[in-house]
C-alpha positions in Angstrom: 112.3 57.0 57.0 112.5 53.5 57.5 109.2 50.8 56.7 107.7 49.3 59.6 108.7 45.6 59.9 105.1 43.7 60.9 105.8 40.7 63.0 103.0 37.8 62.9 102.8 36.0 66.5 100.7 32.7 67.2 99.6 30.0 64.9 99.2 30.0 61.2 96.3 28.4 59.5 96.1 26.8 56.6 91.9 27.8 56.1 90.9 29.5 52.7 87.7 30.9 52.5 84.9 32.0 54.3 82.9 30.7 57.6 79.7 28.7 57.0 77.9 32.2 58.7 79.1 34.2 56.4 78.2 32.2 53.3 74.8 31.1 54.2 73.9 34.3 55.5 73.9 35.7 52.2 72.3 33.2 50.2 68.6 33.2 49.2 66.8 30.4 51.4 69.9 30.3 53.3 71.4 28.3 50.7 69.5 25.3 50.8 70.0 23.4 47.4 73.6 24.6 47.2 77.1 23.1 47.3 80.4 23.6 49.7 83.4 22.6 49.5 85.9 22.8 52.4 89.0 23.9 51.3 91.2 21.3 53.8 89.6 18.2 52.0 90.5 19.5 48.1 93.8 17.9 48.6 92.1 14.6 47.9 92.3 13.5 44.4 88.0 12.1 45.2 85.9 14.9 45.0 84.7 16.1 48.3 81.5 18.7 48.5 78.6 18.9 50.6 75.6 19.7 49.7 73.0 22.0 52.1 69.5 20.8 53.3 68.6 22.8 56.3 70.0 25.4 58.0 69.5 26.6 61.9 70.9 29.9 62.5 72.5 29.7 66.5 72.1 32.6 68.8 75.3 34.9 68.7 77.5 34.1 71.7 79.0 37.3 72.9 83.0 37.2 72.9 82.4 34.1 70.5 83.0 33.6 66.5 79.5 33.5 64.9 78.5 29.5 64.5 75.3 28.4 62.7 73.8 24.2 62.8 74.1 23.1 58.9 72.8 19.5 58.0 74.4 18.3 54.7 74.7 15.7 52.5 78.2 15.0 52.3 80.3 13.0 49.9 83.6 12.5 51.2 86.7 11.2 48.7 83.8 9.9 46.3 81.7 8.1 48.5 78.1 10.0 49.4 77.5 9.1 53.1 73.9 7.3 53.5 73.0 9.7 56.3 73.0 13.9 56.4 76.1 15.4 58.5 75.2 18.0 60.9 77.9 20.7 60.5 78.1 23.0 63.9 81.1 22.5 65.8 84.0 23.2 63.1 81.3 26.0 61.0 83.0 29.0 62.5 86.3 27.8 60.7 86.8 30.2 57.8 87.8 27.0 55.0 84.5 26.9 53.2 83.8 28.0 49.5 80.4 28.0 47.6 80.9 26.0 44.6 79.3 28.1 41.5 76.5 26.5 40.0 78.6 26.4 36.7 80.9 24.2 38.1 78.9 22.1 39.8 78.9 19.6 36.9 82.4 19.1 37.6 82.3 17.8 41.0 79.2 15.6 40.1 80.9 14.1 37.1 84.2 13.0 38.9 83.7 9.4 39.0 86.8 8.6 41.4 86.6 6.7 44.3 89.2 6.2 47.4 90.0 2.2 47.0 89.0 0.5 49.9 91.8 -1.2 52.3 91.9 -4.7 53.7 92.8 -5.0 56.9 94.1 -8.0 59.0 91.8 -9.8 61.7 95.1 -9.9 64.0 98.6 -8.4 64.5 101.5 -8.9 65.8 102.3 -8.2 69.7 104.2 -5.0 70.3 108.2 -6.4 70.8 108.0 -5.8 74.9 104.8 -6.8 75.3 105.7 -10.1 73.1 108.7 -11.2 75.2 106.6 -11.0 78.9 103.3 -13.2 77.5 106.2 -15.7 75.6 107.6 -16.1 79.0 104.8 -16.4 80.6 102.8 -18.9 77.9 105.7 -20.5 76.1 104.1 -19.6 73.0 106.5 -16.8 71.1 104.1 -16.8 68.4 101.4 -14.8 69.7 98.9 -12.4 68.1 95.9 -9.9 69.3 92.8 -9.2 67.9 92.5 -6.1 65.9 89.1 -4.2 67.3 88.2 -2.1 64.7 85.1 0.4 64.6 83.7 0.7 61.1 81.6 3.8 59.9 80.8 5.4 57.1 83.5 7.8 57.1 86.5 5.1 57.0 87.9 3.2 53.7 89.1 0.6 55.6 86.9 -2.8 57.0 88.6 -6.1 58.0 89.1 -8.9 56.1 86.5 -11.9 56.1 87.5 -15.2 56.5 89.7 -16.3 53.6 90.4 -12.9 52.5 93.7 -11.7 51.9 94.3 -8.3 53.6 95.9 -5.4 51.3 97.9 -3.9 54.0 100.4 -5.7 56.3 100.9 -4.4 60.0 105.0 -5.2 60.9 105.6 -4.6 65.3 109.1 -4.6 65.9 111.7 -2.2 66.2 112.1 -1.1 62.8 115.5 0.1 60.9 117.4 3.1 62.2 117.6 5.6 59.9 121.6 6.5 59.2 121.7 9.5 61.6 120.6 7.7 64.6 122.3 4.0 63.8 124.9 5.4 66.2 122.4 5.2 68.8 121.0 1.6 68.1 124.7 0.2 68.3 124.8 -3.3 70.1 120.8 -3.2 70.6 119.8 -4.2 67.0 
């Protein structure tokens, strides 16, 4: 007799762990005190966790994963955010761990920090874009603004005035890679 051959169809996921429903539920005063780490930011080499405040338990929807309204204070690649994080709309994901108060230590005592990044006050324009304002100005030397939102979730903030920035923003076409030169033949 031969083994049955079981065929997986849809998406895989790369979640480890349990739902934020299923960890709280469990706890003693639903876990407030505790600390969580989501499995999807541990590939950072900052130490990401949150910590639980309050917890709202969310009627069950019928037909619907269990969700429940966590506020937390989250530290993100090092840096603590100034404000709690409600947790709701991604708590039915099944990628959250309770961190054992053992090990707690560890996460507190990792002193690394994501380096912030400098970025320019303007860029280049894109090449097509470029060639019709040229045209149009005379100028070939043109450059837009960069509009950049800052909050505290980003590493990145512009540069003042007088400041270097770390990172450097090239528009153009770029090099072909050596399967597809065949392709940019008489263009580049």
């Amino acid at each position: 007799m031969s083994q049955k051959v079981i065929k997986y169809i849809g998406r895989t996921t790369d979640f480890r762990g349990n739902t934020l429903w299923e960890l709280v539920s469990e706890l003693p005063n639903w876990g407030v005190g505790r600390m969580l780490i989501r499995n999807m930011f541990q590939r950072y080499p900052e130490p990401c966790y949150m910590r639980i405040l309050k917890v709202q338990a969310v009627d069950d929807q019928p037909g619907e994963v269990r969700k429940v309204r966590v506020t937390v204070e989250k530290t993100w690649r090092g840096v603590t955010q100034p404000k709690p994080v409600e947790i709701y709309s991604t708590s039915y994901k099944a990628d959250y761990e309770l961190v054992p108060q053992e090990q707690e230590s560890q996460y507190l005592k990792n002193d690394k920090k994501v380096e912030q990044v400098v970025l320019p006050t303007k860029i280049d324009l894109p090449p097509l874009l470029r060639e019709f304002v040229s045209e149009e100005t005379g100028n070939p030397n043109l450059q837009m603004k960069v509009h950049f939102k800052l909050t505290n979730n980003k590493v990145a903030r512009l540069a003042k005035d007088g400041e270097k920035p770390s990172i450097n923003f090239g528009v153009g076409l770029g090099e072909p890679k050596p399967v597809s030169s065949k392709l940019y033949e008489g263009v580049l």
